[in-house]
N, C-alpha and C positions, 0 to 999 in steps of 0.2 A: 637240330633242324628247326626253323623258325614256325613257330603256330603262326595256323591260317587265318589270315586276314576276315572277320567277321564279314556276312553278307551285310550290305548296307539295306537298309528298305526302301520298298516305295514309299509316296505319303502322299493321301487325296484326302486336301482339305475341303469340305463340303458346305459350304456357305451360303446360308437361305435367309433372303432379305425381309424384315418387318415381321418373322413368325414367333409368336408368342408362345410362353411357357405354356400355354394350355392346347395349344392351334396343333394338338398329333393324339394318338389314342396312346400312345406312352404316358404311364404317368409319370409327372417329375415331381408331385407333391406325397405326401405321405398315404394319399388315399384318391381312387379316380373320382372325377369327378364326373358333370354328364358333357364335359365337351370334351373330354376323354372318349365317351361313346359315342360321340360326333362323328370324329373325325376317322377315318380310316386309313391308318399306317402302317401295312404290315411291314414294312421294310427297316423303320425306324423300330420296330416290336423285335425283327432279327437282330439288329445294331447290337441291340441295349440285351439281346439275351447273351449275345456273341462276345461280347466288352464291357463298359463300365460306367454309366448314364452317373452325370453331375448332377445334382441338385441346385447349387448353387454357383452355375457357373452364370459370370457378369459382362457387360457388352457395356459399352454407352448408349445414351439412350435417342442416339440418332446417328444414322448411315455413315457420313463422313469420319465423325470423328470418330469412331469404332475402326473406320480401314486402315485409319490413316494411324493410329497405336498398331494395329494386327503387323502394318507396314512397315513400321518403324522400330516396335517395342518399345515404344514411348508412351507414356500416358497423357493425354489432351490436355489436363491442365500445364503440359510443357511443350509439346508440339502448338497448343493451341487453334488449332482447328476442332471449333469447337460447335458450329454446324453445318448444314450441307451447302455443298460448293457448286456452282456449274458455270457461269461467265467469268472472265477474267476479271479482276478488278469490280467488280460486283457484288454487293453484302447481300443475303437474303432473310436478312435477320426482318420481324415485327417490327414497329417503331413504340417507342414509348412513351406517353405523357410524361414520367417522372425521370428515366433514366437517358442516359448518353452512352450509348452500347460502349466497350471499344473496337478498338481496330485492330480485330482479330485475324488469324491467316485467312482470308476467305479466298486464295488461290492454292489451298491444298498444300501435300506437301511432294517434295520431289527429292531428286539425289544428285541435284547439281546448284551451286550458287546462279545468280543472277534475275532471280522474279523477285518483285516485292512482296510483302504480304505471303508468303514461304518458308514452311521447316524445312530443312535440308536435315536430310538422314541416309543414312545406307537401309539398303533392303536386303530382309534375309535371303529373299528370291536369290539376289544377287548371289551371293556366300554361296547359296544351292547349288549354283550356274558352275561359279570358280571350283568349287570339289565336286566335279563330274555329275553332278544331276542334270539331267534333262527336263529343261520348265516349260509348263503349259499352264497358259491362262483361259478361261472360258467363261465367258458372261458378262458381268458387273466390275468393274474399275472401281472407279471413285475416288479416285487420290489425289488429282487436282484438276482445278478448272480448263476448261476449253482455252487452248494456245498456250498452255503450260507444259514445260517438261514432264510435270509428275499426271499428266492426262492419259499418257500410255502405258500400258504395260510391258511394249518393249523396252522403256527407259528404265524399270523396274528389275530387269531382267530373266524374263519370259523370252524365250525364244518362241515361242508358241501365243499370238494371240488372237481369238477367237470373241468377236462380238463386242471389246470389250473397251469405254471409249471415256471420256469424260462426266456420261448423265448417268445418275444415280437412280434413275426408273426408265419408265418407257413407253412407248404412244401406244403400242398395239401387241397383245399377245398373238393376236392373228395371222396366222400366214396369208389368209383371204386380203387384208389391210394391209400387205408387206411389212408389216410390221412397225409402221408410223409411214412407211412411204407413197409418191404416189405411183401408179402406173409408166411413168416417164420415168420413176426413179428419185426425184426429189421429195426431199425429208419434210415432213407436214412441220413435224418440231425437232427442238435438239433434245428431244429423248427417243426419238426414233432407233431405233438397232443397226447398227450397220454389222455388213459383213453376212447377211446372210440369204444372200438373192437368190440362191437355187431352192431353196423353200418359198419364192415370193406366187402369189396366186394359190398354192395348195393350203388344205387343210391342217398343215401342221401346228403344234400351238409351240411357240418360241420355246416353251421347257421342252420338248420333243427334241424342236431342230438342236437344241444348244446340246443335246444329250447324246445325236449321233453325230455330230460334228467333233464332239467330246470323246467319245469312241475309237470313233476314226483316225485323232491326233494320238490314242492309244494305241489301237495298232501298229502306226510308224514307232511309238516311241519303243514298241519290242522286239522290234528289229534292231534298235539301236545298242543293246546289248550294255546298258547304263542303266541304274535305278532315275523314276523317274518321281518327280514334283506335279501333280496336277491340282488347281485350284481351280476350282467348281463350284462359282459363286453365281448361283441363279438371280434372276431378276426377280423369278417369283418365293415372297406370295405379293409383292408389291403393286399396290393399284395401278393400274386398271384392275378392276376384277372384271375380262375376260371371260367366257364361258369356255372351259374344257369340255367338249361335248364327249369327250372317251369315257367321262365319270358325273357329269351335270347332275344325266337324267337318275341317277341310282338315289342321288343326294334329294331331289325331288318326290322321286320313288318313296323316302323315308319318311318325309312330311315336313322338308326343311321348308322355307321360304323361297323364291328365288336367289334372291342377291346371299343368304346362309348357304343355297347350293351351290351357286357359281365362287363361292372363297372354299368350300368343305375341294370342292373340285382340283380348283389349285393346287392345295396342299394334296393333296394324294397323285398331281400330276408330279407333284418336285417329288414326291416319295418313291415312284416310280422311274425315276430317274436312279435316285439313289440304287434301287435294288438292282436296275440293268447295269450299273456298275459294278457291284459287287457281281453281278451276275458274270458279266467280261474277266473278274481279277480270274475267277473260280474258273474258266474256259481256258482261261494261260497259264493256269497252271502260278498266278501270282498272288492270290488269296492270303496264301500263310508269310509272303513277305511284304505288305503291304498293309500300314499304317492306315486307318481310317476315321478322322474326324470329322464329326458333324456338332455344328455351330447357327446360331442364326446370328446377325448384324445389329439387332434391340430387340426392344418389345413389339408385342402385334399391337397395331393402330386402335386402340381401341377411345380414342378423344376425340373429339372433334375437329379434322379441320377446315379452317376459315374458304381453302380452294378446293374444298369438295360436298358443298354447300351441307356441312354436318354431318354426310354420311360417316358411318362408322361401320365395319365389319367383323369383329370379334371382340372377345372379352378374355382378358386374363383372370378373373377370379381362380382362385383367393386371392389372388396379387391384386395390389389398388393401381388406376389407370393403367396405362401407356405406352406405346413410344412418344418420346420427348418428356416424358416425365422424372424427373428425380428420384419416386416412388417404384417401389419391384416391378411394376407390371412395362415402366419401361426399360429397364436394365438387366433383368432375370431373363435368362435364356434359357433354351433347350439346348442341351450339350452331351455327344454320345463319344465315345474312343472305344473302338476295336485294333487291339496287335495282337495276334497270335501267338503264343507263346512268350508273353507280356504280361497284358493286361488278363487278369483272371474274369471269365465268361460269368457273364448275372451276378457281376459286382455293383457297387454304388459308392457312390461318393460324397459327404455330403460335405466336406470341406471346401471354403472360399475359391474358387480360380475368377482371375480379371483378362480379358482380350489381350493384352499387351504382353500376357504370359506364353502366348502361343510363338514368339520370336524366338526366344532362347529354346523352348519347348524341341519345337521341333526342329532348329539344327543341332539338339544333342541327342534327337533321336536318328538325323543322319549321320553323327559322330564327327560332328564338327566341335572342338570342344575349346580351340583359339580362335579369336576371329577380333580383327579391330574394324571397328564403328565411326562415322562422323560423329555417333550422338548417344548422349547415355540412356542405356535399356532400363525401364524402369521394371519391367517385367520379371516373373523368378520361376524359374523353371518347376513345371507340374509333374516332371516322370517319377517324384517319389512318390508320388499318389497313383500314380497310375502302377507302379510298382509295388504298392502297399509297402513302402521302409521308409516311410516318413511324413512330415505334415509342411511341407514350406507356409503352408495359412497360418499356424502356428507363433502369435507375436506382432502377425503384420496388418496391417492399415489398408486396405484401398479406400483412392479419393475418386473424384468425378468434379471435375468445375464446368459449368455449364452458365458463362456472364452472356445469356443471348435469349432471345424471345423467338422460339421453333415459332411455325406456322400454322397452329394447334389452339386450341382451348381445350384446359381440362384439369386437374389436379397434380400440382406438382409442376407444372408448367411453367416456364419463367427463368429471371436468372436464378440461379441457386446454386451452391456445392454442398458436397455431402463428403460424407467419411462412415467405413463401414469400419470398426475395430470389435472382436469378436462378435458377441453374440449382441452388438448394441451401432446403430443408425442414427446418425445426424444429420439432418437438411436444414441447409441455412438459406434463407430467402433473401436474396441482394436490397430487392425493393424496399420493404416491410423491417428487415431488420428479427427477422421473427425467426425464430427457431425451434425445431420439432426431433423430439426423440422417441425413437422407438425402439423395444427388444425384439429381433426380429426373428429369433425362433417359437416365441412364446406368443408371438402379432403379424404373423406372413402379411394379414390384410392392411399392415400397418393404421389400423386405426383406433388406437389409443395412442394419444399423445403423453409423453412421462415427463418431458422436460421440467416439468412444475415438481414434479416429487423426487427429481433426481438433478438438481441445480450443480452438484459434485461433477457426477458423470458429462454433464452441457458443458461444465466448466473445463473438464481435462480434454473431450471430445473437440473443441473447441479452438483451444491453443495446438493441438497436435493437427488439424485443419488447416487452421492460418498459417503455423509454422510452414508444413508443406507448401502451401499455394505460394508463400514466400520466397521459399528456399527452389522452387523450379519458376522461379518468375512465371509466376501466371496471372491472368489479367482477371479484372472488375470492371463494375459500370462507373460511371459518375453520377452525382446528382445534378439535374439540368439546373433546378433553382439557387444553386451556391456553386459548381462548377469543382467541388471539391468531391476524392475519389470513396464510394460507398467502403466503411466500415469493414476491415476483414471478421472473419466470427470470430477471434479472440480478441478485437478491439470492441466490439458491440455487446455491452454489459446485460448478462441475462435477465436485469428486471426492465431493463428497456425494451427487449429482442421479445417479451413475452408479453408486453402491453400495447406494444403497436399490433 
């Protein structure tokens, strides 16, 4: 008699834009800190008692090129989309007195030839769709620019999509504001929300609507008698900061600031979300088969930037700056997984995972185990961590190339690439030539520089860098003043790298 075919699982990916390692009362460092006692998340506090909270899980350190690896399973220094996207044919990159950006994908990427300036990749959505899962997209996109293929999520293959469009933020949390629209209907900007006009005029705040619309497409999908895929990629905590008046006043109530309460608010609205999901698996009876990660897209904002005339709204400490930073505070995320009968309850993690690992990840958690690609995965599957029977970090390298000027001031800002190889960080400056090492369990805040006492380790760190950015062709600037292309970090000799 042939053994029964295992249940496949569900899998809600949870994806929360710009929230920083510190932006939850979870701690993900070794000890709480007080924006720990800030922030009020009981739902994230069930996750992580429930499953297995990362330590060291990594994102890029801006929107685009983090969806577009989660999308692809590629890593940005090979997709190259390496900041964020929204018109067609459009750079949003800084300019720069010294450098000549290049000419990076700034039309995102998609799953069909014929844009320029375009990775073409398969999606695993896709894979999902072909071995009977039912996809649902909800929120935030960002895969490529406005009148691109890779703009939709139904080119993606969602059959489900929900709010979710080419802009990478949004006009209005408000449902009073319809949400960037006006009363006629027309979109104030192209970061306005579409898709969700029977919330327009009420009270709702978009994490709300996005949560029962999100609901709702779950109901259908348990009738459908299929394991399903939902991606649950909120807009928040991403600026605007909005007031959620369901939690403002409490954050007020404690002695925060305004503008401290209306972000503390936020975040406990996106956390509140979370928990009425789990709250739904547990009502259908789909709790115990059903895969749950929680993820954010980079660091929380904590830099300045240039179009928001310097405001800033939190702070990663211990981690140094940002999002758009090369430094932790913009690539260190918060990272939860709950399986039932998996993943063992008030475990930890404190091994390496990078975004682009969540491709293979999770179609070998729906037991998809062949599958051919447009495009090479550079990703390596995390379930033996999450299994405790192995270490995939174990030996390997993540990189990050980042040849572009984000819309920021702040530390770590700039072109730069880095390479994390175990317990030791390298950021190489495009501009400058200058290079920075750091041990990064012994220096989370990354501030001591070692490059000077460890010229060996710059020097191997260095060539295993270039080699990579070589070997997946990926791009640099140039120098405007000679027209010739900036130094990879093993062509740039460390007593030059360290004197500019």
């Amino acid at each position: 008699m042939a053994a029964e075919e295992p249940e496949r699982p569900n899998i809600i990916l949870f994806l929360v834009d710009d929230m920083g390692w510190q932006d939850t009362s979870v701690p993900f460092w070794t000890e709480k800190t007080p924006y720990n006692e800030m922030f009020e998340t009981p739902n994230m506090e069930r996750l992580a008692r429930e499953g297995m909270m990362f330590t060291q899980a990594y994102a890029s350190s801006i929107s685009s090129p983090t969806r577009c690896s989660l999308i692809t399973g590629t890593n940005a220094a090979r997709h190259r989309v390496t900041n964020w996207t929204l018109e067609k044919n459009r750079m949003t990159d800084h300019p720069s007195d010294v450098l000549t950006l290049p000419d990076w994908n700034y039309n995102g990427v998609a799953q069909v030839d014929g844009t320029n300036n375009t990775f073409v990749g398969t999606s695993f959505v896709q894979l999902l769709k072909e071995n009977g899962y039912h996809t649902i997209h909800c929120g935030k996109a960002h895969f490529g620019a406005i009148d691109t293929p890779g703009e939709s999520p139904y080119h993606w293959g969602f059959e489900v999509n929900i709010a979710g469009h080419a802009a990478g933020g949004l006009a209005s949390y408000l449902g009073e504001r319809n949400y960037g629209h006006t009363a006629t209907g027309e979109a104030v900007s192209l970061f306005a929300v579409p898709g969700l006009e029977k919330y327009w005029g009420s009270n709702t705040f978009v994490t709300e609507a996005l949560t029962l619309e999100a609901l709702s497409a779950l109901d259908k999908a348990k009738r459908y008698n299929q394991p399903f895929f939902l991606y649950m990629a909120h807009y928040a905590i991403h600026v605007p900061i909005d007031k959620d008046k369901r939690f403002y006043q409490k954050y007020i109530d404690k002695g925060l600031s305004p503008k401290e309460a209306a972000y503390a608010a936020l975040v406990e609205g996106m956390d509140k979300s979370l928990g009425d999901l789990l709250a739904w698996l547990e009502a259908n009876d789909e709790a115990d088969n059903t895969v749950v990660i929680f993820m954010s897209d980079n660091g929380g904002l904590a830099c300045a930037p240039d179009w928001r005339d310097g405001e800033i709204h939190t702070q990663n400490n211990p981690l140094r700056s940002g999002k758009g930073s090369a430094y932790e505070g913009g690539i260190r995320v918060p990272m939860i997984v709950r399986w039932p009968g998996v993943v063992r309850p008030e475990s930890r993690c404190d091994k390496y995972v990078i975004i682009e690992d969540f491709y293979p990840t999770i179609l070998e958690m729906a037991g998809i185990e062949t599958y051919q690609t447009r495009q090479p995965i550079d990703g390596v599957s995390f379930l033996p961590l999450l299994r405790e029977t192995g270490d995939p970090s174990m030996g390997r390298s993540l990189f990050w190339n980042c040849p572009n000027i984000w819309d920021a001031t702040g530390p770590g800002i700039g072109p730069t690439c880095t390479i994390r190889d175990g317990e030791w960080k390298l950021v190489y400056f495009y501009e400058t030539g200058r290079k920075e090492l750091f041990n990064i369990p012994e220096d989370i805040g990354e501030r001591t520089d070692l490059s000077s006492r460890h010229p060996d380790i710059v020097r191997r760190l260095s060539r295993k860098l270039g080699e990579r950015l070589r070997a997946v062709d990926a791009q640099r600037p140039s120098f405007k003043a000679t027209g010739r292309p900036v130094p990879w970090p093993d062509e740039a000799g460390e007593e030059e790298a360290l004197s500019r």
